[in-house]
C-alpha positions as CSV (number, residue, x, y, z in Angstrom):
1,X,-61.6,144.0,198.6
2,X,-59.2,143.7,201.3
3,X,-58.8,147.3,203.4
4,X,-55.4,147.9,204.9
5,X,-55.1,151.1,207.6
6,X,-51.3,152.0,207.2
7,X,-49.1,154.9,207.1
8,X,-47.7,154.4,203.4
9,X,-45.3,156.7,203.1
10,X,-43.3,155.7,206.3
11,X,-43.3,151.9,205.7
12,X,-42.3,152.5,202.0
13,X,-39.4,154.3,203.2
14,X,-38.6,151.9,205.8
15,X,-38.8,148.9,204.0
16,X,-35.5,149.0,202.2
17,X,-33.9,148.9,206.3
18,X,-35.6,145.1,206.4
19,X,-35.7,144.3,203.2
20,X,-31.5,144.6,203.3
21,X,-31.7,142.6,206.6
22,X,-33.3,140.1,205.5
23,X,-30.7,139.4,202.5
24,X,-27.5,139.6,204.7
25,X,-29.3,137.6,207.1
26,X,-28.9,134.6,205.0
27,X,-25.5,134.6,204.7
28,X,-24.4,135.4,208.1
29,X,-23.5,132.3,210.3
30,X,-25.9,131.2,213.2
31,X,-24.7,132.2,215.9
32,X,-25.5,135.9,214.7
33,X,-28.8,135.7,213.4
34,X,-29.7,134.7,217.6
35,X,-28.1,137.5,219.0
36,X,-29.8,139.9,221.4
37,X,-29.3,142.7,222.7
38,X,-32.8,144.2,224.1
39,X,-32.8,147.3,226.4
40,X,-35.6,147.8,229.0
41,X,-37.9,150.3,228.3
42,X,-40.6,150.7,230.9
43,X,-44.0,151.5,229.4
44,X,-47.1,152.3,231.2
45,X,-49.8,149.1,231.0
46,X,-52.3,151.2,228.7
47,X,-49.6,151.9,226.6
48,X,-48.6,147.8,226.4
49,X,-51.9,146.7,225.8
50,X,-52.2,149.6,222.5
51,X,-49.1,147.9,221.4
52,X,-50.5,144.6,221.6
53,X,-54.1,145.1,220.2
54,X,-52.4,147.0,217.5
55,X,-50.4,144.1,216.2
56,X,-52.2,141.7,217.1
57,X,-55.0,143.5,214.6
58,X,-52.5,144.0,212.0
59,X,-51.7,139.9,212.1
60,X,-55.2,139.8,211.2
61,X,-55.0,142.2,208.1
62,X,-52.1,141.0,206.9
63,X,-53.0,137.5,207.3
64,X,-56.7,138.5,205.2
65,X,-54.1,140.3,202.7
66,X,-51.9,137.4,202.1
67,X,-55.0,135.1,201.0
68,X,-55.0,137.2,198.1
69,X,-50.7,136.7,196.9
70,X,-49.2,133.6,195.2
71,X,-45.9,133.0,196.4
72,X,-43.2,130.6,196.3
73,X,-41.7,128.3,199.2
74,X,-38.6,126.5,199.1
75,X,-38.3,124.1,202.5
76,X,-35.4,122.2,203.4
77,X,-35.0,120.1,206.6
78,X,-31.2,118.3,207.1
79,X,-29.8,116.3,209.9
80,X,-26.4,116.4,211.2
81,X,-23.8,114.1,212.5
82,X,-21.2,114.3,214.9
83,X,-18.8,115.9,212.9
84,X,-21.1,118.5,211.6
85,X,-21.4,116.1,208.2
86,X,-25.0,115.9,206.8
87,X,-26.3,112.8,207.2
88,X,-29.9,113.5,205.5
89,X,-31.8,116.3,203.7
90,X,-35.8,116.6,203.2
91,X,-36.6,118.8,200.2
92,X,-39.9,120.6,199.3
93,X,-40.5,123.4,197.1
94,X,-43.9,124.9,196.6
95,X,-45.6,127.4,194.8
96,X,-48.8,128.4,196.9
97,X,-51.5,129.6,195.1
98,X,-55.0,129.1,195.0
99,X,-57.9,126.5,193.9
100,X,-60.8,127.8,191.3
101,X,-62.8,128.7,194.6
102,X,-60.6,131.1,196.2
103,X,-58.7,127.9,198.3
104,X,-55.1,128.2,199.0
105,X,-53.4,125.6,197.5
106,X,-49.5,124.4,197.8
107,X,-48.6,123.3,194.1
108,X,-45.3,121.2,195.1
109,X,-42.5,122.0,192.2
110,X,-39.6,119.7,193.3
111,X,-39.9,117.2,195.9
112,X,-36.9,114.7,195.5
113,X,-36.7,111.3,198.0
114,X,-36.2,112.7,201.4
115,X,-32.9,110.8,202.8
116,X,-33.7,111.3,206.4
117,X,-33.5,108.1,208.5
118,X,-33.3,109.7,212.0
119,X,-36.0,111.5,211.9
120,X,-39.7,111.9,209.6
121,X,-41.2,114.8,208.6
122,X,-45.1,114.6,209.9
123,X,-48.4,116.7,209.1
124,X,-47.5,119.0,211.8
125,X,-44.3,120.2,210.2
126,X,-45.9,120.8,207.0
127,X,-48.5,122.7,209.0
128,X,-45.9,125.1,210.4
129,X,-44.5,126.0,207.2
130,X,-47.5,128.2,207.0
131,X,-48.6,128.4,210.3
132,X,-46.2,129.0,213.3
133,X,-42.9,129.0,211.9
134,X,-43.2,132.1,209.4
135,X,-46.4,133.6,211.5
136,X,-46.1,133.0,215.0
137,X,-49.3,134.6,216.1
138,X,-52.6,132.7,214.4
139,X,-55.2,135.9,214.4
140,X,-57.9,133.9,215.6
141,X,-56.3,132.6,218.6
142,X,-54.8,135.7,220.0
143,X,-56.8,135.5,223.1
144,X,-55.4,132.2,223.8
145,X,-52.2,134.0,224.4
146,X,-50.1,135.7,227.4
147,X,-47.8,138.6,226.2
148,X,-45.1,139.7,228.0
149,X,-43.4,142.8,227.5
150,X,-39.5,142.9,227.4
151,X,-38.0,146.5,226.4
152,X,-36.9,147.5,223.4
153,X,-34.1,146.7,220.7
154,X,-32.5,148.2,217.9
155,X,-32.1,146.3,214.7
156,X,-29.7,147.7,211.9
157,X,-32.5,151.3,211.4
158,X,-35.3,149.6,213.0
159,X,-36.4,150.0,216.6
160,X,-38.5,147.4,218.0
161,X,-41.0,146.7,220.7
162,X,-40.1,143.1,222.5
163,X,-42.3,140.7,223.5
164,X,-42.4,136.8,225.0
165,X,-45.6,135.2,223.7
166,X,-46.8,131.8,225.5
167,X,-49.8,129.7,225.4
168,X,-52.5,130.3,228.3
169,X,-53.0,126.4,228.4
170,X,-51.0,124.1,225.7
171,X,-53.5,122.7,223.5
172,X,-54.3,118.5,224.1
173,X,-53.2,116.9,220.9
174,X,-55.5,113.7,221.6
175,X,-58.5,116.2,221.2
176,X,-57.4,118.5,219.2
177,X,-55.1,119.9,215.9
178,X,-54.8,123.2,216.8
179,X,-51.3,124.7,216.7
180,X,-49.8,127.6,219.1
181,X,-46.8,129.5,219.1
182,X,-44.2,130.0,222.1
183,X,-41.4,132.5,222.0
184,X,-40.3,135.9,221.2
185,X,-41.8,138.6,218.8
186,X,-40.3,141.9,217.1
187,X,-42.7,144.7,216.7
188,X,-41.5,147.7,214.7
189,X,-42.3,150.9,216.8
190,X,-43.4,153.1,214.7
191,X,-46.0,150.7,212.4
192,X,-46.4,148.5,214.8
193,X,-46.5,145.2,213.0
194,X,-44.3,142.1,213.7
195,X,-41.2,142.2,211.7
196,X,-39.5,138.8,213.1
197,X,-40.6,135.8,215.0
198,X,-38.3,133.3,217.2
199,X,-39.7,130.0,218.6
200,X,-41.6,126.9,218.0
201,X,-44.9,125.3,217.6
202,X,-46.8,123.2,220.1
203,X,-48.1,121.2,221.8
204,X,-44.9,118.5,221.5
205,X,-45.6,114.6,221.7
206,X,-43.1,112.2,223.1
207,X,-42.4,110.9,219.7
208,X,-43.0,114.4,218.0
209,X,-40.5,117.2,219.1
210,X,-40.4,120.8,217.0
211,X,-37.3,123.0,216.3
212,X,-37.1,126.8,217.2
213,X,-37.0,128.7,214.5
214,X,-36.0,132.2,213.4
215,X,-38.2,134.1,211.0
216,X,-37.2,137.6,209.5
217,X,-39.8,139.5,207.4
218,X,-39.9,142.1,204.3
219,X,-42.0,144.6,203.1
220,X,-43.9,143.4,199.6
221,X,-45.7,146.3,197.7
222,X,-44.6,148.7,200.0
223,X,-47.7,147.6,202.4
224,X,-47.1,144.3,204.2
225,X,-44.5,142.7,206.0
226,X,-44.3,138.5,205.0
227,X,-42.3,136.2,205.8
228,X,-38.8,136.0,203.6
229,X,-36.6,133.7,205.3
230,X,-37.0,131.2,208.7
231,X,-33.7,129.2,210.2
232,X,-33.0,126.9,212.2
233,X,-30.3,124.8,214.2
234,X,-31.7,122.7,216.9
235,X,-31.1,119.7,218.5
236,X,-34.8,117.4,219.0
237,X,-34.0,115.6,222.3
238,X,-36.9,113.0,222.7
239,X,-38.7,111.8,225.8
240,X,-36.7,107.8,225.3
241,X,-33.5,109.7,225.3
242,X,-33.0,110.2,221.7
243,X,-31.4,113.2,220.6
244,X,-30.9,114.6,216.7
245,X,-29.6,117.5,215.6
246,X,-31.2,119.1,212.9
247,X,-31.4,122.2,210.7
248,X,-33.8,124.0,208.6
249,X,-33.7,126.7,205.9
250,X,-37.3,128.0,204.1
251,X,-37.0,130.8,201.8
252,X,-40.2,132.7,200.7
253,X,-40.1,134.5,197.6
254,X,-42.1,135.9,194.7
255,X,-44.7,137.5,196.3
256,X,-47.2,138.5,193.6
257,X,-50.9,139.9,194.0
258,X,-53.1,136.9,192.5
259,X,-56.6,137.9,193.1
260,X,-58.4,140.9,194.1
261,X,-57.1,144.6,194.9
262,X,-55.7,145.9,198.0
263,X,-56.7,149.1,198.6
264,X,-54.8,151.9,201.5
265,X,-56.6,153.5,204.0
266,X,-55.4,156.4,206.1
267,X,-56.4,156.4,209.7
268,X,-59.2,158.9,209.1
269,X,-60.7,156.5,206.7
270,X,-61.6,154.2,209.3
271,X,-61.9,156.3,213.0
């Protein structure tokens, strides 16, 4: 049984605010989705460093809590031309759910020909569509992090907490797979929890170069906040000179409870 310590009634009531976001967000043109308007708001260090454990902690919960949800993933990667044409499109759509041992498992639903010929599609992007891209923070590696506070920023009802999130030391891809997020993170201020994500996964390679991308979240079941929609529009400029442009779209949907029961606690419940 995975325990969740929340304030129910507030992030019932407040998810309708992202939940709405989230839709017009993938409809408006990009240029909108990046804008930023943050406002600094000094905090004492203590203060920061509550802010930070408590979300970090919440990544982990929720993270535990999404083990336990089937879910659909639709992924598509296109590259673009000079004259904004489309010159190839990658397609993958998933439904992640789980093996008879408890395993997550990514059933793939439609998976056309890809018609990219400027660029491949390699482990490491796959591994982003569940890691990085719609995360940002991996729970386990928290530590490995720096955090740096920005101010604040309003977002249609919601006010958020800002924060730059870096590596400590980018990870050696000759000795190891491990995957870390740079970039920017939302934190709602009154729940705490990350509510969107902006940036990329490394390390990078010289023939292996990663997008930034943009990742909005909605409340499911009126407990968690998961990732609904990532985008991005970014132009991969390799070590030889090379450069692509290249956009993506992944759309998460269908979030339904698959295994065991989630169960509420109050604050009390766990002090």
């Amino acid at each position: 049984m995975i325990s969740i310590k929340s304030q129910f009634l507030a992030v019932f009531l407040r998810s309708s605010v992202l939940t709405f976001a989230v839709v017009v967000l993938a409809s408006v043109a990009p240029a909108q989705i990046s804008q930023s308007k943050i406002v600094k708001a000094d905090l004492p260090k203590p203060e920061i460093d509550r802010i930070i454990k408590k979300f970090t902690d919440n990544e982990f919960m929720f993270r535990q809590a999404l083990m336990d949800y089937v879910f659909n993933r639709s992924a598509e990667i296109q590259t673009i031309g000079m004259g904004g044409q489309v010159t190839g499109v990658y397609r993958r759509d998933s439904f992640m759910t789980f093996t008879g041992d408890g395993r997550r498992f990514e059933r793939i639903t439609f998976f056309p020909v890809s018609t990219l010929t400027e660029i491949s599609v390699t482990p490491e992007d796959i591994e982003d569509l569940g890691g990085v891209n719609p995360f940002a923070l991996e729970p386990s590696a928290v530590a490995e992090y720096n955090f740096t506070y920005l101010g604040k920023e309003k977002i249609d009802e919601l006010d958020l907490y800002v924060f730059d999130v870096s590596p400590k030391v980018i990870p050696n891809p000759k000795k190891t797979s491990q995957r870390l997020f740079t970039g920017r993170v939302w934190v709602d201020d009154r729940d705490l929890m990350i509510v969107k994500s902006k940036g990329k996964g490394l390390p990078e390679t010289k023939q292996n170069k990663f997008p930034v991308v943009e990742t909005w979240r909605e409340n499911v079941d009126g407990k968690y906040w998961f990732p609904s929609y990532s985008y991005a529009d970014d132009e991969l400029v390799f070590d030889n000179g090379y450069s692509v442009r290249m956009r993506m779209k992944v759309k998460y949907t269908d979030y339904k409870l698959g295994r065991t029961e989630v169960r509420i606690l109050e604050d009390d419940d766990t002090n």
